[in-house]
C-alpha positions as CSV (number, residue, x, y, z in Angstrom):
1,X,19.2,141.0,135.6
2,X,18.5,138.1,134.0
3,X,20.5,139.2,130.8
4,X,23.5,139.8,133.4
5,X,23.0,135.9,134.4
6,X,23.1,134.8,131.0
7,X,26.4,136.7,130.4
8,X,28.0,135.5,133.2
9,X,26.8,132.0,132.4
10,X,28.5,132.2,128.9
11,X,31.2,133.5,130.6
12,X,31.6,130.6,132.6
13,X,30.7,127.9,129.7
14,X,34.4,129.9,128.1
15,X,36.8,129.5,130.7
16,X,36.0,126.0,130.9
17,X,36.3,125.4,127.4
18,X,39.7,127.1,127.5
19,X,41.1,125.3,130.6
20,X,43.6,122.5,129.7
21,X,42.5,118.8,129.6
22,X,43.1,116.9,132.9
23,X,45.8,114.5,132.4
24,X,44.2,110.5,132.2
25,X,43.6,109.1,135.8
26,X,46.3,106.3,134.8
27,X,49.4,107.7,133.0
28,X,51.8,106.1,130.6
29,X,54.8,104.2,132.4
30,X,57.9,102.6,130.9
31,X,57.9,99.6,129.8
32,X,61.1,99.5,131.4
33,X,60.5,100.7,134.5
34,X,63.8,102.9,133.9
35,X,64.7,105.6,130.4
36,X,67.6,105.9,132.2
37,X,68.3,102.0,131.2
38,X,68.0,102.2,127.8
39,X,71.0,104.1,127.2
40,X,74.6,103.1,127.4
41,X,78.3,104.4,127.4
42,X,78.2,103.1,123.6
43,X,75.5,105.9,122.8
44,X,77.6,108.7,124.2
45,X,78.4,110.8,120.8
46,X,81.6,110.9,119.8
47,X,81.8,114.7,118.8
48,X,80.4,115.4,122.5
49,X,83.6,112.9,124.1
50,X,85.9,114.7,121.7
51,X,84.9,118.1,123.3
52,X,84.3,116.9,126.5
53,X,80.9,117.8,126.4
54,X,78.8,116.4,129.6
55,X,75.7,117.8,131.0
56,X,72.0,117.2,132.1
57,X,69.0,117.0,128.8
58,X,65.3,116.7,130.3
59,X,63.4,116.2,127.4
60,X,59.3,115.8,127.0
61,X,57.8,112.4,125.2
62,X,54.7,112.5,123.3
63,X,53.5,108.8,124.3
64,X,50.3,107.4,121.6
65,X,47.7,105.4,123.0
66,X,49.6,102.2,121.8
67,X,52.5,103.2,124.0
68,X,55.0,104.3,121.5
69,X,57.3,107.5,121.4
70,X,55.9,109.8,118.8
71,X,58.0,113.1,119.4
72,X,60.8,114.1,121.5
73,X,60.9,117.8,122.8
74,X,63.4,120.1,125.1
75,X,62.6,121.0,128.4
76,X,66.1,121.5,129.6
77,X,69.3,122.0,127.4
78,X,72.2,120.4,128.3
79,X,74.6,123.1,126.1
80,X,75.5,120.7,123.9
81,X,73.5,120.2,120.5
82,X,75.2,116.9,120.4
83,X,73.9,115.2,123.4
84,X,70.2,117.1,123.3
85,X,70.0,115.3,119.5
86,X,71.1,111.6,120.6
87,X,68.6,111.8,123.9
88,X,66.0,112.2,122.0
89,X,66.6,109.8,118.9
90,X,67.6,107.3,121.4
91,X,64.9,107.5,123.0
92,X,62.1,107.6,120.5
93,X,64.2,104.5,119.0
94,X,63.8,102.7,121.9
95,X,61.1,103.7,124.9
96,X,57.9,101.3,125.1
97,X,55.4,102.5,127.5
98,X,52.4,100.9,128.9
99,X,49.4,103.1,127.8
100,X,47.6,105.8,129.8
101,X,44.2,105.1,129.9
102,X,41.3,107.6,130.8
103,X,38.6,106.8,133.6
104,X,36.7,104.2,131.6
105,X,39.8,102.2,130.8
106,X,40.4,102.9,127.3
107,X,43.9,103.9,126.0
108,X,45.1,107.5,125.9
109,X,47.4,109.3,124.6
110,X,49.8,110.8,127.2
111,X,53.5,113.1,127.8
112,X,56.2,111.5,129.7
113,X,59.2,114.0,131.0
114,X,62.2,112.2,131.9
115,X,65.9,113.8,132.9
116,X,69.2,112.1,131.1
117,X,72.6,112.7,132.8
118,X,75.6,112.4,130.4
119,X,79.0,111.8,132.2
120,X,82.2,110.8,130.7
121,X,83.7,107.9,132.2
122,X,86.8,106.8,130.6
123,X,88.2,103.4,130.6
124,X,91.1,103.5,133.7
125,X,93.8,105.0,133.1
126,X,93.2,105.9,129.7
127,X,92.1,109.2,130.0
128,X,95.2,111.4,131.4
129,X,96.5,109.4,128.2
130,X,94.7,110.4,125.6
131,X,93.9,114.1,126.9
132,X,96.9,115.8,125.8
133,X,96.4,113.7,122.0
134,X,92.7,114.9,121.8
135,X,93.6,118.4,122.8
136,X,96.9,118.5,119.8
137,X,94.2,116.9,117.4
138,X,91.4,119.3,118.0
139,X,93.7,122.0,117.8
140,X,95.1,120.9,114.3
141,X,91.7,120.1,113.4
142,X,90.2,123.7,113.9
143,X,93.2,124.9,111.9
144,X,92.9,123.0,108.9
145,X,89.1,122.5,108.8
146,X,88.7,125.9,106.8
147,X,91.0,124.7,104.1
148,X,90.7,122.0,100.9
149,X,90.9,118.7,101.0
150,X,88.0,116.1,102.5
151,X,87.2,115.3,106.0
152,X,89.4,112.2,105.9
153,X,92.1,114.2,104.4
154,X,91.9,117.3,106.7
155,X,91.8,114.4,109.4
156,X,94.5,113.1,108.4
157,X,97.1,116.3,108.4
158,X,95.7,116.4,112.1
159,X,97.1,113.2,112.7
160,X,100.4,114.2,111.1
161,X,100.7,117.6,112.7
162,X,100.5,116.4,116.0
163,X,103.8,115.0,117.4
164,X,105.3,111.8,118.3
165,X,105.5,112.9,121.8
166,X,102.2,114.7,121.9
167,X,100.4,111.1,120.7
168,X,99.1,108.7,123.6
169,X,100.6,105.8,123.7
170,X,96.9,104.2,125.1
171,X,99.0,102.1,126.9
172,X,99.1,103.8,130.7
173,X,101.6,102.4,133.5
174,X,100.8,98.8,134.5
175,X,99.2,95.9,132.8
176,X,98.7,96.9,129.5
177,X,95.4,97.5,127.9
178,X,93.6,94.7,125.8
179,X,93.8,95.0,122.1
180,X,90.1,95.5,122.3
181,X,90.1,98.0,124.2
182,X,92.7,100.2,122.4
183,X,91.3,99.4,118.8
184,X,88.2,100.8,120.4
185,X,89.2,104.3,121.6
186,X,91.5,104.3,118.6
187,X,88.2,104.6,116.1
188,X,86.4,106.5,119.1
189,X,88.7,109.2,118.4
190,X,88.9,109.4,114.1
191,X,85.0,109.1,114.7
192,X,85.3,111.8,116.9
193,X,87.9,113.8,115.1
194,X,85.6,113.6,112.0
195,X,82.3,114.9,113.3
196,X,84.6,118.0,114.9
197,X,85.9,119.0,111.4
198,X,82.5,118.5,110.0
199,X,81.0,120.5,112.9
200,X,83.7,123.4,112.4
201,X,83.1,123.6,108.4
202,X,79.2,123.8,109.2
203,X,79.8,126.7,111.3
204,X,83.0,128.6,110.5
């Protein structure tokens, strides 16, 4: 009997050993108060604009007990490898947490979850604009990707294969657009062009 006690007693001693920690009493909180804050329409990569890629990334932070970002990992895929990448690198770039500290007030490290929503909000009136250029360029682009030539001269013959008529004008109906403003979605879209061809020659 008492050798059953003794079993059931080690037993016991195992599964508590195994169960998880408890996470710290006081957990790690953004600096920031937001994640969400830190990134901007500037961060939104331009291969996932190109393809109109938009979606949801919840992604898992690693937090040290100085309150920095030490890894980044998926929870929840948005579909595109694109804007699952930048979440995380923006993020470990920039996120500052206040410590978790454990029951006697000493730091801890910690894991922060936190849910990005990328959305595509084009400048007004650009976008009906544009569409019908990006969609000629892509095309051309997955065409000529597989041949010779570098990435600025496959993106070039994209340029050239897509009509005068099928180019935006970036200028829509109304007051016209600031030069800013056009010189900027002008290299939003080479950029964009770019990383596509690059993209379609890494996986054929």
């Amino acid at each position: 009997m008492r050798h059953g006690r003794s079993l059931a007693a080690s037993g016991l001693v195992l599964l508590i050993a195994a169960a998880p920690p408890a996470p710290p009493p006081h957990r790690a909180a953004p600096v920031a108060g937001s994640l969400v804050s830190l990134i901007s329409a500037d961060d939104y990569p331009n291969a996932a604009l190109l393809n109109e890629e938009q979606g949801d990334v919840t992604v898992a932070l690693a937090i040290d007990p100085k309150g920095g970002v030490t890894s980044c990992s998926l929870k929840a895929s948005s579909g595109s490898d694109s804007l699952d990448t930048t979440t995380c690198r923006v993020l470990i770039e920039r996120a500052r947490f206040t410590p978790a500290h454990d029951r006697r007030g000493r730091p801890v490290a910690d894991t922060y979850t936190q849910k990005i929503a990328w959305r595509i909000q084009a400048d007004s009136g650009i976008s009906a604009s544009v569409d019908p250029y990006l969609k000629c360029l892509v095309a051309a682009a997955d065409r000529l990707a597989a041949g010779p030539g570098s990435e600025e001269e496959v993106a070039d013959a994209a340029y050239a294969a897509c009509t005068a008529e099928e180019r935006a004008q970036l200028q829509p109906p109304g007051a016209p657009l600031p030069a800013e403003t056009v010189q900027r979605v002008r290299a939003t879209v080479r950029a964009a062009l770019l990383a596509t061809i690059r993209t379609r020659r890494a996986h054929p």
